[in-house]
N, C-alpha and C positions, 0 to 999 in steps of 0.2 A: 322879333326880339323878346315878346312876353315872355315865348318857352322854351326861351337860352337857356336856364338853369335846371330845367326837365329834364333835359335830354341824359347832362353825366350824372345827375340824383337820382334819376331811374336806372339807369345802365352801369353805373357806377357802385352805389352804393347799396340798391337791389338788388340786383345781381346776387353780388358779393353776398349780403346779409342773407339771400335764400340759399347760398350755399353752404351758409352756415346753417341751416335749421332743416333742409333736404339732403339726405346722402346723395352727389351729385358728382359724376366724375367733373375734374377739373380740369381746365389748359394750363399747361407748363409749357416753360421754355419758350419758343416763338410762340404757340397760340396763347398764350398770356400777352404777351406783347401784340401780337395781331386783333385782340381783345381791345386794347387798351387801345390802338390804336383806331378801330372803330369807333368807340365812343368820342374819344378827340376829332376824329375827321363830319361825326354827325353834328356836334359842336361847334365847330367850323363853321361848317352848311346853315350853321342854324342862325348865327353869329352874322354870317353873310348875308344869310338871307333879310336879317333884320335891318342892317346897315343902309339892302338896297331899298326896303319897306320905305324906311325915312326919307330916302333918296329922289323916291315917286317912281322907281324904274325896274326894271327886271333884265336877270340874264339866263341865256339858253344854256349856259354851266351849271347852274344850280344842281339839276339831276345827280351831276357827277358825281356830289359828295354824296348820295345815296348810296349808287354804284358802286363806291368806292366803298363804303361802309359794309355795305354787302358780301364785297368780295371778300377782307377783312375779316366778316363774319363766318363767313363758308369755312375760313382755312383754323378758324380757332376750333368752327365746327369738326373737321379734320383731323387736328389736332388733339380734340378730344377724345376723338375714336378712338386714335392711335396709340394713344396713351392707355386708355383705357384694355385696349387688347394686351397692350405690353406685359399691364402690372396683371391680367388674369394668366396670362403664361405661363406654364412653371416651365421651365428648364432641365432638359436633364438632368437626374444626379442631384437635383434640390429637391426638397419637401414643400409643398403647398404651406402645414402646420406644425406648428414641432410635435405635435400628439398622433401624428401620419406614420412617424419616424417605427421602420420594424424592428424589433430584435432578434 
């Protein structure tokens, strides 16, 4: 329970603040949510994990919020790609820049 407030300060607000200061493609859409929900589910895990600390006790669940964090991460990961391929696409009949455009 000491590094209950680590986990979304770091993943939460780091994150975010280096993508402010690195050009870094972003998640949108589900993997913003799939993001956010990572962080919430390590928070959990971590939350729990404390509760059992106090407790004297341990459980063979624990992992899971890992895993689950994980998997979470992979699909934001995903998601990133995705996006990121999207927005370099140009489409037919569009111009990449308007200074592209022939006469």
């Amino acid at each position: 329970m000491t590094y209950l407030a680590l986990v979304p300060l770091a993943l939460g607000t780091g994150v975010y603040s280096l993508w402010g200061v690195v050009e870094l493609p972003r998640a949108d859409g589900w993997g913003f949510v799939a993001y956010n929900g990572a962080v919430a589910t390590l928070t959990m895990g971590s939350f729990i994990r404390g509760v059992l600390e106090i407790a004297d006790t341990t459980s063979s669940l624990l992992p899971l919020f890992a895993v689950a964090a994980a998997v979470l991460l992979a699909l934001t990961f995903v998601s990133i790609m995705v996006s990121a391929k999207e927005k370099a696409r140009v489409r037919p009949g569009h111009f990449a820049r308007s200074g592209d455009m022939a006469n």
